[in-house]
C-alpha positions in Angstrom: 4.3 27.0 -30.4 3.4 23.3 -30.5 3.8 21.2 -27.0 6.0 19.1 -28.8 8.2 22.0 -29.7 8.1 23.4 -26.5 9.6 19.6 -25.5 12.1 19.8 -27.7 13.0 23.2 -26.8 13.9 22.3 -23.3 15.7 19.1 -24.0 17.6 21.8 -26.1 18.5 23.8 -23.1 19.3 20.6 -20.6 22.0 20.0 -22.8 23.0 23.7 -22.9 23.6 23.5 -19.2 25.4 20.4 -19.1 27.5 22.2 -21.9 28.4 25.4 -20.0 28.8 23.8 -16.7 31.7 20.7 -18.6 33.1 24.6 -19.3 32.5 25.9 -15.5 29.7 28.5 -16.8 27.2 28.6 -14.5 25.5 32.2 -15.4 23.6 32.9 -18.7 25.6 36.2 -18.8 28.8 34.3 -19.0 27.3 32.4 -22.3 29.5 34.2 -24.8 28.6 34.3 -28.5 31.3 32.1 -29.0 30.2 29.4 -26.8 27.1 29.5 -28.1 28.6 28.9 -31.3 30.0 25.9 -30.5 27.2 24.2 -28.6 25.2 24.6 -31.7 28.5 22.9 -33.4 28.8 20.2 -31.3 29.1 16.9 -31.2 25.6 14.8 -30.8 24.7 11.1 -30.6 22.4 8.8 -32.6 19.5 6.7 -31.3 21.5 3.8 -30.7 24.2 6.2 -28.5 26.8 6.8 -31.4 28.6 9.5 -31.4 27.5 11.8 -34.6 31.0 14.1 -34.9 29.0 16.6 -37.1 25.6 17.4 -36.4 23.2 17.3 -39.2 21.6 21.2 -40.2 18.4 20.5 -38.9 20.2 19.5 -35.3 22.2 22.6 -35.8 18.5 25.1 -36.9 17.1 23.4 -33.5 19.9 24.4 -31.1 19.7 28.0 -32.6 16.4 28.0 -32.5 15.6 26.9 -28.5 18.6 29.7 -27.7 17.6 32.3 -29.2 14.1 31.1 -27.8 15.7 31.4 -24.5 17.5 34.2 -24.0 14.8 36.3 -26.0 12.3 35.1 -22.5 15.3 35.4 -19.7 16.2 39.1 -21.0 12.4 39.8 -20.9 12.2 38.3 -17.7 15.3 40.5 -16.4 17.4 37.4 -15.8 20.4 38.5 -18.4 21.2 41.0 -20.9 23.0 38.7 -22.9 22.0 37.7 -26.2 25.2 35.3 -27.6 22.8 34.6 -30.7 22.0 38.2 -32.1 24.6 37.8 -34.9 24.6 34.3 -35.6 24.5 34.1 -39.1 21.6 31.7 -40.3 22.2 28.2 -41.0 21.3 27.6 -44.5 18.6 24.5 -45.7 19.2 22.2 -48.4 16.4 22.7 -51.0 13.9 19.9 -50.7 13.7 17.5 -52.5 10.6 16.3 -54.4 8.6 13.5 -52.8 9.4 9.8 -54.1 6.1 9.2 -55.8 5.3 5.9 -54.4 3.3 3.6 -56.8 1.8 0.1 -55.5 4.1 -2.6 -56.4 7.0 -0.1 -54.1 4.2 0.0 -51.5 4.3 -3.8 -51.7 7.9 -3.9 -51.9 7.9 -1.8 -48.4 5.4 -3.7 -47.1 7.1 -7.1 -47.6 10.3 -5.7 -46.1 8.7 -4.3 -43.1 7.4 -7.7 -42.2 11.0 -8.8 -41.2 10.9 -10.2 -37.7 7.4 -9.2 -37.1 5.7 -8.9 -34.8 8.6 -8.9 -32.2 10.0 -6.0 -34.4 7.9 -3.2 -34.6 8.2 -2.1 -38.4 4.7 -3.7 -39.7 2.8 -2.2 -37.4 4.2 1.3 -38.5 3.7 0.8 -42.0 0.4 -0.4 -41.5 -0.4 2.7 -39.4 0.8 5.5 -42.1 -1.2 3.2 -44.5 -4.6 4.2 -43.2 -3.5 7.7 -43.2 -1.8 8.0 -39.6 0.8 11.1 -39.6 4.0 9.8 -37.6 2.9 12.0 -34.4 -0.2 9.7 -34.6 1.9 6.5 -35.0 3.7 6.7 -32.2 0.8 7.5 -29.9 -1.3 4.4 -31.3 -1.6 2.1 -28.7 -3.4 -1.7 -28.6 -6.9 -0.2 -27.3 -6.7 2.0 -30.7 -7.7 -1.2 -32.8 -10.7 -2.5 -33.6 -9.9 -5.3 -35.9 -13.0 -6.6 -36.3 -14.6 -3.1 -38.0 -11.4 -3.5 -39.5 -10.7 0.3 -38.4 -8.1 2.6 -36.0 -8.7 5.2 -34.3 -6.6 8.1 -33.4 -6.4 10.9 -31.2 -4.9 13.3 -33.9 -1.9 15.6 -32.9 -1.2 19.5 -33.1 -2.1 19.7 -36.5 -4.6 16.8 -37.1 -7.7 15.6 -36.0 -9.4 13.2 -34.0 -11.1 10.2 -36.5 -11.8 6.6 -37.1 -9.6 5.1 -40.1 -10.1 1.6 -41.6 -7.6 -0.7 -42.0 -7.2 -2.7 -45.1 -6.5 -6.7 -45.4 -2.6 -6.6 -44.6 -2.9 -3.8 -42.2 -5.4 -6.0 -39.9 -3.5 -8.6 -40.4 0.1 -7.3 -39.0 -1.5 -5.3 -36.5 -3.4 -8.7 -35.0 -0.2 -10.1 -34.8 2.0 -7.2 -32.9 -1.2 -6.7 -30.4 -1.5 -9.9 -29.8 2.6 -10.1 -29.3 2.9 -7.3 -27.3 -0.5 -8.7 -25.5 1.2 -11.7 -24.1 3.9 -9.7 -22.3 1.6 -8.0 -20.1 -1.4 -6.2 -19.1 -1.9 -3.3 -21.6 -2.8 -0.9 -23.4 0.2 -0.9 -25.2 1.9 1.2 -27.6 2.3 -0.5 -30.9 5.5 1.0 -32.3 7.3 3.8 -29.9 8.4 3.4 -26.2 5.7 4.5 -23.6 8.7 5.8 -21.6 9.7 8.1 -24.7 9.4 11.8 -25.1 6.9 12.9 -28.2 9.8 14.5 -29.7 11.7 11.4 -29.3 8.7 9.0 -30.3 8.6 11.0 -33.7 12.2 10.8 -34.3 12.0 6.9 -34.0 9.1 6.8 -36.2 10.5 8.2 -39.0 14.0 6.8 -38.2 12.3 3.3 -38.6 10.2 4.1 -41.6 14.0 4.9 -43.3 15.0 1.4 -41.9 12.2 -0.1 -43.5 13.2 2.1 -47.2 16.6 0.8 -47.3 15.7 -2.9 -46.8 13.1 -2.4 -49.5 16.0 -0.9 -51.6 14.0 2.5 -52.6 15.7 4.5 -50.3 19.2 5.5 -52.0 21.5 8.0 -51.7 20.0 9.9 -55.2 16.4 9.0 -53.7 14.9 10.0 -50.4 11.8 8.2 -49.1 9.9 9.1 -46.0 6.7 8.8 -44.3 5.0 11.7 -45.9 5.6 9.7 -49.3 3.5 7.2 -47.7 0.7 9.8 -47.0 1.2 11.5 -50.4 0.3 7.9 -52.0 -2.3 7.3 -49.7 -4.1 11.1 -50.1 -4.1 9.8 -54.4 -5.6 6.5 -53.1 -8.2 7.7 -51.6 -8.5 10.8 -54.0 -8.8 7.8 -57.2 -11.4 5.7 -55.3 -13.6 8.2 -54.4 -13.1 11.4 -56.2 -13.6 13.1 -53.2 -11.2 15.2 -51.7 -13.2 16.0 -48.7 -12.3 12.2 -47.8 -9.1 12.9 -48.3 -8.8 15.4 -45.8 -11.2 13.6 -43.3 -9.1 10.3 -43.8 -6.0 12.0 -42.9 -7.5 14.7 -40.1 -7.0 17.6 -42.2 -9.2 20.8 -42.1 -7.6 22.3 -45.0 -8.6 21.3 -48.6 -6.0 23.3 -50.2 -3.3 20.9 -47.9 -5.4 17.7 -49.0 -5.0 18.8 -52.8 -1.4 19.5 -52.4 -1.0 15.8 -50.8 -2.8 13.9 -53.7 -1.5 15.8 -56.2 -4.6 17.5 -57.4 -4.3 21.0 -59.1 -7.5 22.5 -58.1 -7.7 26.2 -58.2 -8.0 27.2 -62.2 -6.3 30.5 -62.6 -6.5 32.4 -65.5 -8.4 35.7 -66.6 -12.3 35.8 -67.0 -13.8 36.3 -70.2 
């Protein structure tokens, strides 16, 4: 289990408590099945504190997921017998759907859209980060002292499931980048964080990455309601970049902090294993 699932697991259960105790439940045994039905059900709120009267699925496979997480570790620690999510039935996922396909002039389209407000509003500097092949962990970690915008490169720290490595930045990106460090400069003594909160949890940060990324689709117009663009179509388009300019795809999983080939080929597109029956 990941340390940022482990986070999100126990912002899971915080809420769990403040749920059983608005109830006047105050022991896990007393956490019927059908009250932990209805705190997977409940209401939520949005990033900007609006109340969300139907949580999405993925909300809904997250609450499940902490409390079955929890009471599977306080029944082996003798703290209950009660397991309220034995029988809950499984909450179904829509089926993905395929990635957007980015070409260049949509890239530019994003990019010219993201540069609303800048650099007072962070959305640039996000772009610009995915871009070089930043995951949206790695966004929101990337602070000022990251940059080196005369190498006209970024470095990150990687995450869980990436790593560590050095990637450059092309004209635009060193460019917007400038800009928001040098804004975020002048309002104190740094480093800073160019896009997320320093205050913010690294589930949280995530969620506002890619909840600004989807800001920055619908200005651009690409995001619709029969199209769905996200950050990892940014990382799909830059993994067939990379793939076209160097015919490599060892770059392309050094470039994004990958240690599988078989994941970089499935980014960019690239059908590598031949099967077929030997002659």
């Amino acid at each position: 289990m990941s340390i940022e699932t482990v986070d999100e697991y126990i912002e899971v259960t915080e809420h769990l408590i403040d749920f059983a105790l608005a109830q006047q439940i105050t022991l896990l045994d007393d956490i019927t099945p059908i009250v932990a039905e209805a705190f997977v059900n409940a209401p939520g709120h949005d990033r900007h504190r609006g109340v969300i009267p139907i949580p999405a699925g993925g909300t809904r496979r997250q609450r499940r997921s902490a409390m079955t997480s929890l009471f599977a570790q306080a029944r082996a620690l003798g703290l209950t017998k009660a397991a309220p999510m034995v029988d809950s039935a499984a909450i179904p996922r829509s089926p993905r759907r395929p990635g957007a396909d980015l070409q260049p002039h949509e890239v530019a389209q994003l990019q010219f859209h993201s540069e609303r407000g800048m650099p007072a509003t962070r959305h640039a500097a996000l772009l610009a980060l995915l871009l070089a092949g930043f995951w949206s962990a790695e966004v929101g970690a990337a602070t000022s002292s990251d940059l080196d915008l005369d190498a006209g490169s970024v470095r990150t720290n990687g995450s869980t499931r990436t790593l560590s490595r050095t990637c450059p930045l092309d004209e635009w990106g060193i460019h917007v980048l400038g800009l928001r460090a040098a804004y975020l400069g002048s309002r104190g003594p740094g480093p800073h964080r160019l896009v997320a909160s320093a205050a913010s949890a690294p589930s949280v940060v995530q969620s506002s990455v890619g909840a600004g990324f989807g800001d920055i689709a619908r200005r651009s117009g690409l995001a619709t309601r029969a199209r769905k663009v996200e950050p990892r179509d940014i990382t799909r388009y830059v993994a067939r970049k990379i793939l076209n300019e160097t015919g490599q795809l060892s770059e392309v999983a050094r470039r994004l902090g990958l240690s599988s080939l078989d994941v970089a080929a499935g980014l960019a597109d690239l059908q590598w294993h031949m099967g077929g029956d030997a002659a």
